[in-house]
C-alpha positions in Angstrom: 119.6 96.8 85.1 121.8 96.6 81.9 119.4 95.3 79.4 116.2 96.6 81.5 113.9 98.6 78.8 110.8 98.9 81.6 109.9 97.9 84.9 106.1 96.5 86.4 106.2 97.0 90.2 103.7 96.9 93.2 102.2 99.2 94.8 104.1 99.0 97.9 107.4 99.0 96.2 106.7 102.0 94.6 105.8 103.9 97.6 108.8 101.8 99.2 111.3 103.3 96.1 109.4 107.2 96.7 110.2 107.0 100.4 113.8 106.5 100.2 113.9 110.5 100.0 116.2 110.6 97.0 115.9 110.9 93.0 113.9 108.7 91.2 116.4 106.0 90.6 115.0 104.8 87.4 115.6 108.1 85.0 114.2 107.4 81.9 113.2 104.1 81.8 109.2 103.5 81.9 107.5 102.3 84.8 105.1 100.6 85.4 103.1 100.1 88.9 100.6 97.6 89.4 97.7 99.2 91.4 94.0 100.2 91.1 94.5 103.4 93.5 96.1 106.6 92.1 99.7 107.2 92.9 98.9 111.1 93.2 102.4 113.3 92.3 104.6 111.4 90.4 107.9 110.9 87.8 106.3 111.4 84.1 107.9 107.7 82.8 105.5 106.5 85.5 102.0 105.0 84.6 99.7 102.5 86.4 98.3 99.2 85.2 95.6 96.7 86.8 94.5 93.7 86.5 95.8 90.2 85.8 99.4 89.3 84.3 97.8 88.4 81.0 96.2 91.9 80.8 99.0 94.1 81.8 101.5 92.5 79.5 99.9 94.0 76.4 100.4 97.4 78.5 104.0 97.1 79.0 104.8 95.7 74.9 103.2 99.4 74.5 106.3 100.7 75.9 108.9 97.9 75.0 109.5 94.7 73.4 113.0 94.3 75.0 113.9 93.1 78.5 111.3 93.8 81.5 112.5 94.0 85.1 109.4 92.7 87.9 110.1 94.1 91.2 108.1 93.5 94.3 107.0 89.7 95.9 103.1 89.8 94.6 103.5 91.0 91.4 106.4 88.6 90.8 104.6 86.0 92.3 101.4 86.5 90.1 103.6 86.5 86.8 105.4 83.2 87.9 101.7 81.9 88.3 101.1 83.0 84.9 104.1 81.2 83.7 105.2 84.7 82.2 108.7 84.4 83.4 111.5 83.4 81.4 114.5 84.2 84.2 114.6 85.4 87.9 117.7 87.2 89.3 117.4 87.2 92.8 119.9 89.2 94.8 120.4 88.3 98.6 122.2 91.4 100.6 122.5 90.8 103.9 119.9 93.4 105.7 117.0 93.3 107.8 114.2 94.6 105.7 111.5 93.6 108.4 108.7 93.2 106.1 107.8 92.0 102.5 106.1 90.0 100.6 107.5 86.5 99.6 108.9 85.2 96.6 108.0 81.9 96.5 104.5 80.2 98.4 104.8 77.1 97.5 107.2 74.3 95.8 105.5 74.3 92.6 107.0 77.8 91.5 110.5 76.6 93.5 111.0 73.4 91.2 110.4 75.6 88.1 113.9 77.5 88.9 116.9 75.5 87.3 120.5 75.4 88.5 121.8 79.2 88.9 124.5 81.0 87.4 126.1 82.9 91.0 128.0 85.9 91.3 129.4 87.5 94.8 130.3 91.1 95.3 131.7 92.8 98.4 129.6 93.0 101.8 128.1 89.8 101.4 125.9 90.3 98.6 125.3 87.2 96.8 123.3 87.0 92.6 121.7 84.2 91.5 120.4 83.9 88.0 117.9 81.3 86.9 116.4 80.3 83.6 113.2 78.8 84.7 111.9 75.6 82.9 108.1 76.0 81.9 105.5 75.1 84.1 106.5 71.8 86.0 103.8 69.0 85.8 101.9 68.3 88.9 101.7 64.8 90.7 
């Protein structure tokens, strides 16, 4: 999270993060959460945002013009889409989660990813950093 001045999630990732019965693990740093339904209690660096990539992204340059951390499979997927990614980290760790959304739908946003930069750490977890290249031409 080094270099992480704010974070857009989904919906479902927040209430995934509120569930995990422990302090908000994000302190200080603003958050974002991409829904149109109220989130009811929550941390005071938290605010919502709707709509399309394109119209939240002058929301979150309210709060920062440094690095922004996406977290949950729709909202990353809509801002790939949007070709408003510069780099994905994707972290594998070797658990069930059951459910989730998925990263990637089709090859389109895959072929976008370039070679990645990987990094192990103990218990199996495996980092892989991509620059992506702008949007990849269609056939």
């Amino acid at each position: 999270m080094d270099g992480t001045d704010a974070i857009v999630m989904g919906r479902r990732t927040h209430d995934v993060v509120r569930g995990f019965g422990m302090d908000w693990p994000f302190g200080d740093t603003p958050v974002l959460v991409a829904t149109s339904r109220s989130l009811g209690t929550h941390e005071p660096t938290v605010r919502t945002v709707s709509g399309t990539p394109a119209e939240i992204l002058p929301r979150v340059r309210e709060v920062t013009d440094g690095g922004v951390y996406l977290d949950g499979g729709d909202v990353i997927r809509q801002f790939l889409a949007a070709d408003l990614i510069d780099e994905v980290t994707i972290t594998v760790i070797p658990v069930d989660i059951e459910e989730g959304a998925p990263l990637f739908t089709d090859d389109t946003q895959r072929a976008r990813l370039g070679d990645p930069v990987r990094r192990t750490f103990p218990a199996g977890v495996t980092q892989m950093r991509f620059v992506l290249r702008r949007s990849v031409p269609t056939r």
